[in-house]
C-alpha positions in Angstrom: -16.2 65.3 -31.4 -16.6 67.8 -28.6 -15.5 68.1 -25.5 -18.5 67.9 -23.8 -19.2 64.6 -25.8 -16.2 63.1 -25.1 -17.1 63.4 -21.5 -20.5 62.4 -21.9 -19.5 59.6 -24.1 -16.9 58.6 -21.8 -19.3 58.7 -18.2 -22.2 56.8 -19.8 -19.6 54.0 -20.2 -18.3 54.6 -17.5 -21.3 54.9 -15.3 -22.8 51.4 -16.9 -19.4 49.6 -16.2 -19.5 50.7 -12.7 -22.7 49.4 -12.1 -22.3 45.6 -13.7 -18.9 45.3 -12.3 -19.7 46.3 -8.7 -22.8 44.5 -8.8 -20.8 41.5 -10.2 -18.6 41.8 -7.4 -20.8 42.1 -4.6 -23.4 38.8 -5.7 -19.7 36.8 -5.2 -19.4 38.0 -2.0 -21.6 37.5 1.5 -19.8 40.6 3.5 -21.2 43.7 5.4 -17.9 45.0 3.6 -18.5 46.3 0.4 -16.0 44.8 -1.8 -18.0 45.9 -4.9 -17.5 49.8 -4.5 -13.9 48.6 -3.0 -12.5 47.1 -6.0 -14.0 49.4 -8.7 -12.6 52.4 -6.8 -9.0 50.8 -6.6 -9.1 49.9 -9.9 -10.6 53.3 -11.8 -7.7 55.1 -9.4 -5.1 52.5 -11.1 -6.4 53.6 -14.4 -6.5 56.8 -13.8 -3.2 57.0 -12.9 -1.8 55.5 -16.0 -4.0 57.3 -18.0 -3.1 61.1 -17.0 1.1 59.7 -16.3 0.9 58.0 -20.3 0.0 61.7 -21.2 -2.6 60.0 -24.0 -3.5 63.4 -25.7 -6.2 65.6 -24.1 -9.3 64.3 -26.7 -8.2 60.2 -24.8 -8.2 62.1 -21.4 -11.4 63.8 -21.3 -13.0 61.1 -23.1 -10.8 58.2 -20.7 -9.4 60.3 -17.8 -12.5 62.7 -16.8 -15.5 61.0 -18.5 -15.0 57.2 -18.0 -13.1 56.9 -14.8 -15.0 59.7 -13.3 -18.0 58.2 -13.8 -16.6 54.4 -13.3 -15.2 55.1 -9.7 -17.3 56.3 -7.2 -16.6 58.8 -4.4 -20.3 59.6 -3.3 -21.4 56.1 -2.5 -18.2 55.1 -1.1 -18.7 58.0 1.7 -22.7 57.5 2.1 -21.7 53.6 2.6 -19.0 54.9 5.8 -21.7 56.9 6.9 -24.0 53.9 7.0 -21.4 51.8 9.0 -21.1 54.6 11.7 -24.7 55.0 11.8 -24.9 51.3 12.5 -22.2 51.4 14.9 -20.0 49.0 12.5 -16.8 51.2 13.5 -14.5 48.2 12.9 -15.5 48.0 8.9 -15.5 51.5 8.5 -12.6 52.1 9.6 -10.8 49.5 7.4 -12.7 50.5 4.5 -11.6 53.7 5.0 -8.1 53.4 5.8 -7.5 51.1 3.2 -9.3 52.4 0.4 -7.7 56.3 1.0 -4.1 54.4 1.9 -4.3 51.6 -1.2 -6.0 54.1 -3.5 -3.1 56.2 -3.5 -0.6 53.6 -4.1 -2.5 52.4 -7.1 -3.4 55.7 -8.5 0.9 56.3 -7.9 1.9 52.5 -9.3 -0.3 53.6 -12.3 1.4 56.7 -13.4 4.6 55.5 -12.9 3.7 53.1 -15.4 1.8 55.3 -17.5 4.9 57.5 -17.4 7.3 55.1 -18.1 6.0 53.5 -21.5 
């Protein structure tokens, strides 16, 4: 399979898995904060992590690494949702979600590639 398919392969999955599990996520929950994007952000960095430190091969990278995680975590809605809670003058949330996603998303990310590295 090509490269381009593997990524292509890889985001559609990616993209679909996203969506379910952050709209799973966010029916549970009755919260201006949005847990949904939250948790599928901190976990897709946690994969991520121990994809690229297990050094799977680059055909499980592109196809895991750049194609399903890039698609499954989401960078542009997380930013267009802080921009929403300082247009809204919700200061308080965004600065939480922002603090904690950058601070906790680059523990997990680091916990997962010293796991990935390690096996």
């Amino acid at each position: 399979m090509s490269n381009t398919m593997l990524v292509a392969v890889g985001g559609f999955l990616g993209a679909m898995a996203r969506f379910g599990m952050s709209k799973w996520i966010s029916s549970r929950t009755k919260s201006a904060f949005p847990y949904g994007t939250f948790a599928v952000n901190l976990i897709g960095s946690f994969l991520l992590g121990l994809i690229i430190g297990s050094q799977m091969g680059e055909n499980a990278t592109l196809f895991f690494g750049t194609g399903f995680m890039g698609a499954f975590t989401t960078f542009s809605t997380f930013k267009v949702e802080n921009i929403i809670f300082y247009r809204n003058k919700e200061r308080k949330i965004m600065f939480w979600y922002l603090g904690l996603s950058y601070i906790l998303g680059v523990f997990v990310a680091f916990v997962g590639f010293t796991l990935g590295s390690t096996s």
